[in-house]
C-alpha positions in Angstrom: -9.8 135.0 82.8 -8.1 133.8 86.3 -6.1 137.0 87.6 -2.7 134.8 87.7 -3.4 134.6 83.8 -2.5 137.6 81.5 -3.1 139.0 78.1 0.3 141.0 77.5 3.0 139.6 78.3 6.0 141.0 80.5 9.5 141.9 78.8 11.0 138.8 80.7 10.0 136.6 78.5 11.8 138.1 75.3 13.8 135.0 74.0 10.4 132.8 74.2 8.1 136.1 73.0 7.9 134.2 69.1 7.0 131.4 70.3 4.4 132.7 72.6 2.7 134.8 70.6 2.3 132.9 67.4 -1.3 132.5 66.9 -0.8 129.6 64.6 -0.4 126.1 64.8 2.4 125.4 67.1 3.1 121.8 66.3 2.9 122.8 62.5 5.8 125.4 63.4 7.9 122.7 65.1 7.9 120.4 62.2 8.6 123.0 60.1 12.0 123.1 61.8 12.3 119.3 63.2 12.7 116.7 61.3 12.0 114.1 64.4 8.9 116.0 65.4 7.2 113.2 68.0 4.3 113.9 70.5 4.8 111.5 73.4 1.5 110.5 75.5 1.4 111.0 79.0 -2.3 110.7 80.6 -5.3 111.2 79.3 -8.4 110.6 81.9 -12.0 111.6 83.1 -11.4 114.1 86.1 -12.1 117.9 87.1 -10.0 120.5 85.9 -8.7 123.0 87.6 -10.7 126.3 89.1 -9.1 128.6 86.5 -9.4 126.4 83.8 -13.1 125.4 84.6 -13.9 129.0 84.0 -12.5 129.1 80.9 -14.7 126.5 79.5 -17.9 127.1 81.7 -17.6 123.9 83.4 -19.4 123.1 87.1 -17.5 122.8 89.8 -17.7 119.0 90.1 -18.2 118.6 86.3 -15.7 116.0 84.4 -13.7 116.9 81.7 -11.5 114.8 79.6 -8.0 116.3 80.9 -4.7 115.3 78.3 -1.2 115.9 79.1 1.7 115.2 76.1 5.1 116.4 75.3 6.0 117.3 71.8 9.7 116.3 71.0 12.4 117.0 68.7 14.3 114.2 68.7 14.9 113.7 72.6 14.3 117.4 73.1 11.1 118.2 75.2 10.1 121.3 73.9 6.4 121.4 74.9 4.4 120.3 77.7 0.7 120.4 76.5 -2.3 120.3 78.9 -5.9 120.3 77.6 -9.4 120.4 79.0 -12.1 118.6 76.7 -15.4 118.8 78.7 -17.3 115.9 78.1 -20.0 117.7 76.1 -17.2 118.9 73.6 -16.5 115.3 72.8 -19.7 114.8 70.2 -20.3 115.7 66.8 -17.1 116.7 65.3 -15.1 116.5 67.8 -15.6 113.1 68.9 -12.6 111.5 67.9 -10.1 113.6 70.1 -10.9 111.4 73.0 -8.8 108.9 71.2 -5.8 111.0 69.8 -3.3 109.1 71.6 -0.1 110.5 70.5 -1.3 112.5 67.9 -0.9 116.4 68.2 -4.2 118.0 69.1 -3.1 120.9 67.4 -3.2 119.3 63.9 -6.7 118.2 64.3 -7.8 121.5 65.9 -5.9 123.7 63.1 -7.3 121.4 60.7 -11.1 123.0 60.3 -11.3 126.3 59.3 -14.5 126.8 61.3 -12.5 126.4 64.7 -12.3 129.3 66.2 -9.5 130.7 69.1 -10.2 133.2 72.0 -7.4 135.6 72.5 -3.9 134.1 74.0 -3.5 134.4 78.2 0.1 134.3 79.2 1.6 133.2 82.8 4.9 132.6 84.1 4.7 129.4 85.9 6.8 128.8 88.7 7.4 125.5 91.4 3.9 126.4 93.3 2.3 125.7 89.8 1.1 122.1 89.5 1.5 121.8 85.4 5.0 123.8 86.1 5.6 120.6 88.1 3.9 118.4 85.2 6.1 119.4 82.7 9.5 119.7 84.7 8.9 116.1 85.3 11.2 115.1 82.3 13.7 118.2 82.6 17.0 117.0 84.2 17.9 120.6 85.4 14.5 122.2 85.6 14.8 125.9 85.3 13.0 128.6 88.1 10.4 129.2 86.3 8.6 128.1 82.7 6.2 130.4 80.6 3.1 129.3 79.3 0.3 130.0 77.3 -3.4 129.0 76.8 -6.4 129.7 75.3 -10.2 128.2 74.1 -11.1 126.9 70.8 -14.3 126.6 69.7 -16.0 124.6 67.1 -20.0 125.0 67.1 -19.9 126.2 70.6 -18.3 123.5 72.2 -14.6 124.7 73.9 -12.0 122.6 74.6 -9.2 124.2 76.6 -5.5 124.1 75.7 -2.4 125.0 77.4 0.9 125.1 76.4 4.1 125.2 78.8 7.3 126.3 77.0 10.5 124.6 77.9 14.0 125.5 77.4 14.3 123.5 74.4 12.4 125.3 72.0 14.9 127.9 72.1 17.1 125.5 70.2 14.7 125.8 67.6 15.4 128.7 64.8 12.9 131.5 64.8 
């Protein structure tokens, strides 16, 4: 685990502690309360992740990973930016179609086989120093100080794929 990234989370974050902590799927909980669920594509390349999120999935320093970035909407309400790290050695077997989801939720595939397993949740309140805090304020007309987010590893047959989720202000507009 990076040392910016936690595994409790601070009282701060009460109105968005539900959401955080909900081990389930999240786009499954979104559509159970929107009926214009839509995950909107962003990018989806070969590059290197991040330091902290190369340790999460035992990647080399200069090893590529397939990095995706969506938003999941309600209507024209951003709720979710999503960020995920599929190293390239993931991407066979069973899991060799999610380098084509496109704009389907990642979560639905990865929810979808009960042999997927999910390391413990890490928790980080991201601020304007935070490149995906950046990432997903890009579509916020007031961007608030700071965002929370979450992330954690799913594995299927030992091969992780990465997945973080950053939090925005409309979810809260969402009932519990």
């Amino acid at each position: 685990m990076h040392p910016s990234w936690q595994q409790r989370l601070s009282e701060s974050c009460a109105r968005y502690r539900p959401w955080l902590l909900d081990r389930g799927s999240l786009t499954r909980r979104i559509q159970a309360r929107c009926a214009a669920f839509s995950v909107r594509h962003v990018q989806q390349h070969y590059g290197v992740a991040l330091p902290s999120e190369r340790h999460m999935v035992a990647l080399k320093r200069h090893s590529r990973a397939l990095l995706r970035d969506v938003f999941l909407y309600c209507g024209e309400t951003p709720l979710i930016f999503a960020h995920s790290v599929l190293p390239a050695t993931s991407l066979h077997g069973t899991w060799q179609s999610l380098g084509r989801l496109g704009s389907k939720p990642l979560g639905a595939a990865l929810f979808a086989n009960p042999r997927v397993q999910r390391t413990p949740l890490h928790f980080k309140k991201l601020n304007r120093r935070d490149a995906l805090y950046r990432r997903a304020c890009t579509v916020l007309p007031n961007p608030p100080a700071s965002l929370w987010a979450r992330r954690s590893v799913f594995y299927l047959e030992g091969r992780p794929i990465l997945v973080t989720e950053v939090f925005l202000p409309g979810i809260l507009e969402l009932s519990q």
